[in-house]
C-alpha positions in Angstrom: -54.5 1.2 34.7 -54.6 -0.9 31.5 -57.6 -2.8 32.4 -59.6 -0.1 32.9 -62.2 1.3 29.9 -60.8 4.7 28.8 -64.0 7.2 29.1 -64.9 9.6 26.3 -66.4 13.4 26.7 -67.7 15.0 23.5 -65.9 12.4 21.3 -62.7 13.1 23.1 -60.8 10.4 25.1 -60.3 11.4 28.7 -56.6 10.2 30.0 -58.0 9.6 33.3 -59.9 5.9 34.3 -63.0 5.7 37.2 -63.1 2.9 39.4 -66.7 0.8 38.2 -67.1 -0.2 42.2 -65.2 2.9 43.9 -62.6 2.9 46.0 -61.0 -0.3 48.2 -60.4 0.7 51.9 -56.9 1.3 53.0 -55.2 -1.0 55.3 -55.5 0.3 58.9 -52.5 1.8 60.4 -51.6 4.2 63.4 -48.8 6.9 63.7 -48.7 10.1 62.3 -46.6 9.1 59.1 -49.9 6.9 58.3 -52.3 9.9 58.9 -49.8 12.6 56.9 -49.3 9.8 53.8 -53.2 9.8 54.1 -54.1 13.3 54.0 -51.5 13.6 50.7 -53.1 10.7 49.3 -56.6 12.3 49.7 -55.1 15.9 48.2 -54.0 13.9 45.2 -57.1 12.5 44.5 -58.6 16.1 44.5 -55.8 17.4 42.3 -56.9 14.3 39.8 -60.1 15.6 39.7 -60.0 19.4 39.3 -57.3 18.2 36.7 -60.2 15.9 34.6 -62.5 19.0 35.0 -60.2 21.4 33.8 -60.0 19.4 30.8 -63.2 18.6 30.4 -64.3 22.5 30.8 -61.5 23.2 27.7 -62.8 20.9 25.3 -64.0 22.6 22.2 -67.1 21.1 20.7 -67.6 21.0 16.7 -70.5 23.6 15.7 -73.5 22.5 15.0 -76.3 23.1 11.8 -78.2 25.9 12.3 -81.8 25.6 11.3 -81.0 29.0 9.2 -79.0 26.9 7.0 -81.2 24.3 5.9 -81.8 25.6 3.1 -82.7 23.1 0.3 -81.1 19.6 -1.3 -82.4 19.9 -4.4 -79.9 21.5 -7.4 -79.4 24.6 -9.2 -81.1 24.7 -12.5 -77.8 25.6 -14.4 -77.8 22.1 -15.5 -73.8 22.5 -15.6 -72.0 19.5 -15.7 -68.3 17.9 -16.1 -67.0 14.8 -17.3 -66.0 12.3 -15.5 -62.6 12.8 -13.9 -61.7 11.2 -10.3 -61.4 13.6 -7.8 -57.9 13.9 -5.9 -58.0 16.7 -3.4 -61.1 19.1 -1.5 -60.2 22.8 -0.1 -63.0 24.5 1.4 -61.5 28.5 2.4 -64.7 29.0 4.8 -63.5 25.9 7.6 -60.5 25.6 6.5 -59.9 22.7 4.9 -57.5 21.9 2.6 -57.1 17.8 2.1 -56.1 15.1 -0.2 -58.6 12.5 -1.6 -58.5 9.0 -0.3 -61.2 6.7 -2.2 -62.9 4.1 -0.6 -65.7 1.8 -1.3 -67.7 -0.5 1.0 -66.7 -2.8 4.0 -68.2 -6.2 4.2 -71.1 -5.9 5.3 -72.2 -3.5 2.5 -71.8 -0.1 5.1 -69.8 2.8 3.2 -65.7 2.9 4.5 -65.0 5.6 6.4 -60.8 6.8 6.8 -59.0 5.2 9.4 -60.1 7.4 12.8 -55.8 6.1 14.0 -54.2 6.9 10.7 -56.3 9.2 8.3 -58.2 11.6 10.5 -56.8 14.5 8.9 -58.1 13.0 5.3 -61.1 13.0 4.0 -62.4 10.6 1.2 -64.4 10.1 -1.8 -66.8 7.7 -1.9 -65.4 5.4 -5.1 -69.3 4.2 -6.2 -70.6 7.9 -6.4 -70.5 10.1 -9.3 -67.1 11.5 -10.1 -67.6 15.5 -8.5 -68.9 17.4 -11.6 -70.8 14.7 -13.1 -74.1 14.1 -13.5 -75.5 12.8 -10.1 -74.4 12.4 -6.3 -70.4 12.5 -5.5 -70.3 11.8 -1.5 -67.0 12.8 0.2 -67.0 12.2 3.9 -64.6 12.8 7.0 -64.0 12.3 10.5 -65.3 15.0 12.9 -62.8 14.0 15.6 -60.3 11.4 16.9 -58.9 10.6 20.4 -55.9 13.5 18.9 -58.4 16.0 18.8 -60.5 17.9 16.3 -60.2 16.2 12.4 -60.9 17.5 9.0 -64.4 18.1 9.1 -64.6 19.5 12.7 -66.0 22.2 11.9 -68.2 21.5 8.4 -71.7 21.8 10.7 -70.0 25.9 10.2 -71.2 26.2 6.3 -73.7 28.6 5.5 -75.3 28.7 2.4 -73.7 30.4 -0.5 -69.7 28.9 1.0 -67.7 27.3 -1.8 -66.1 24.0 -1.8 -63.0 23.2 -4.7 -62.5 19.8 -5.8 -59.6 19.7 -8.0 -60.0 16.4 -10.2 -57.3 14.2 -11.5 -57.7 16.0 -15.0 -56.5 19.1 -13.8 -60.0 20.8 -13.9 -61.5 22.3 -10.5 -65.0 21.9 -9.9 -66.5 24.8 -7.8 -69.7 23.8 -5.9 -71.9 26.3 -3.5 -73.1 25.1 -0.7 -77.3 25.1 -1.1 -78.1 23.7 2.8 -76.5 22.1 5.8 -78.3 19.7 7.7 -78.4 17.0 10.6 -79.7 13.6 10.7 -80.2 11.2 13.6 -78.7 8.1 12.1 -81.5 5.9 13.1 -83.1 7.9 10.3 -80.7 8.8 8.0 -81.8 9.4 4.5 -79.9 7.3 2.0 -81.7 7.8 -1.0 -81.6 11.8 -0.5 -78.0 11.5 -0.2 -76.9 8.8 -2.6 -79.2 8.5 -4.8 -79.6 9.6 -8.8 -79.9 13.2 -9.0 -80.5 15.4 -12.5 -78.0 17.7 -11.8 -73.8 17.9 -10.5 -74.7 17.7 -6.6 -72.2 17.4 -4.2 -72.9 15.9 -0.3 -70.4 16.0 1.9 -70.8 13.9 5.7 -69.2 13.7 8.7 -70.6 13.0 12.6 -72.4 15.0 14.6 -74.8 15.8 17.2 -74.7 14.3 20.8 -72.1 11.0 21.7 -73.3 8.0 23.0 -71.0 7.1 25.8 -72.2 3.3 26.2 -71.8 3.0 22.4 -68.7 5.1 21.5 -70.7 6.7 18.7 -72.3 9.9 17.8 -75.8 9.4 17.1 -76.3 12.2 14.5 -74.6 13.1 11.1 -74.0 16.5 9.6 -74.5 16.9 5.9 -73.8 19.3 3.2 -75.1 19.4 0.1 -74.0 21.7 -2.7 -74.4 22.1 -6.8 -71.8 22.7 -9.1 -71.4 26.4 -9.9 -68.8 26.9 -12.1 -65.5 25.0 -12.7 -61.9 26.3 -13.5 -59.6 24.8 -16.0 -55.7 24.4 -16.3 -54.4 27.4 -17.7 -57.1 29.8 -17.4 
């Protein structure tokens, strides 16, 4: 049905498409051939649907914050710092995640790029106008939290608990080990920018992906899930 509007559960697509106006009356006609090709027709509409259930039922939602792990977005008083170096790949053991980089800037309108959700799902991606991860300030690395293929790399970041380490090995060789300090969701109708990218006295860290309930008329998720984090130590070629 290629004019119909594909319909999304839980930020998955559903291969199925719904009628807008239901169902257009079958032509009448007698004989018992009719009323058998009826009755099948009728049992493989009920198939189809137990079928969509079934699917819908197995769909595995991405975990949410947890109010435990709020914690705090503020920085550890270590005042450790590195120097600038660009970051090229992220590996947080916890979730499992283990990506390459992309860097990206802004779109047009001035909104922050996010991966391609058809090519780049998998990737996640620093955010090329933030602080270089170690440095002084706010680095932002963000991913998708799904894609119509299924779960993406940061399905399952709303899963960090305080304490959880994420590695960000930088193009210098060095890797910059942050701990995670809170995790945290927004509505994005109230998302705090400054909080996130804005100056900060110490090496913080914020990663962000979607989360919280999808808006089927929109296509979006209405919430995002952040992390923040403060560099705790670092680990250089060589030992």
């Amino acid at each position: 049905m290629p004019d119909a509007p594909w319909r999304r559960i839980a930020g998955f697509r559903v291969v199925v498409s719904w009628p807008q106006a239901g169902y257009a009356p079958p032509p009448a006609v007698a004989g018992l051939r009719a009323r058998v090709a009826g009755i099948a027709g009728v049992l493989l509409i009920m198939a189809g649907t137990a079928a969509v259930g079934l699917a819908v039922a197995s769909q595995v939602h991405a975990p949410q914050p947890s109010l435990a792990q709020a914690g705090v977005i503020g920085g550890s008083s270590q005042g450790l710092s590195l120097a600038r170096s660009v970051p090229v790949s992220v590996r947080i053991p916890a979730i499992g995640v283990d990506s390459k980089l992309l860097r990206l800037g802004l779109n047009a309108d001035g909104t922050v790029q996010v991966p391609s959700i058809r090519t780049s799902a998998g990737q996640a991606a620093w955010y090329k106008y933030s602080a270089t991860p170690g440095q002084i300030g706010s680095s932002v690395i963000e991913g998708h939290v799904d894609s119509q293929q299924g779960p993406a790399v940061f399905f399952r970041l709303g899963a960090l608990r305080r304490g959880d380490a994420i590695d960000v090995r930088l193009a210098d060789g060095v890797t910059a080990v942050f701990r995670v300090t809170g995790v945290r969701e927004y509505s994005k109708s109230r998302f705090p920018s400054k909080a996130i990218y804005g100056a900060t006295g110490f090496a913080a860290l914020r990663l962000i992906t979607c989360g919280g309930a999808f808006d089927y008329a929109t296509g979006h998720y209405l919430s995002s899930t952040v992390v923040f984090a403060s560099l705790a130590s670092s680990r250089h070629p060589g030992g």
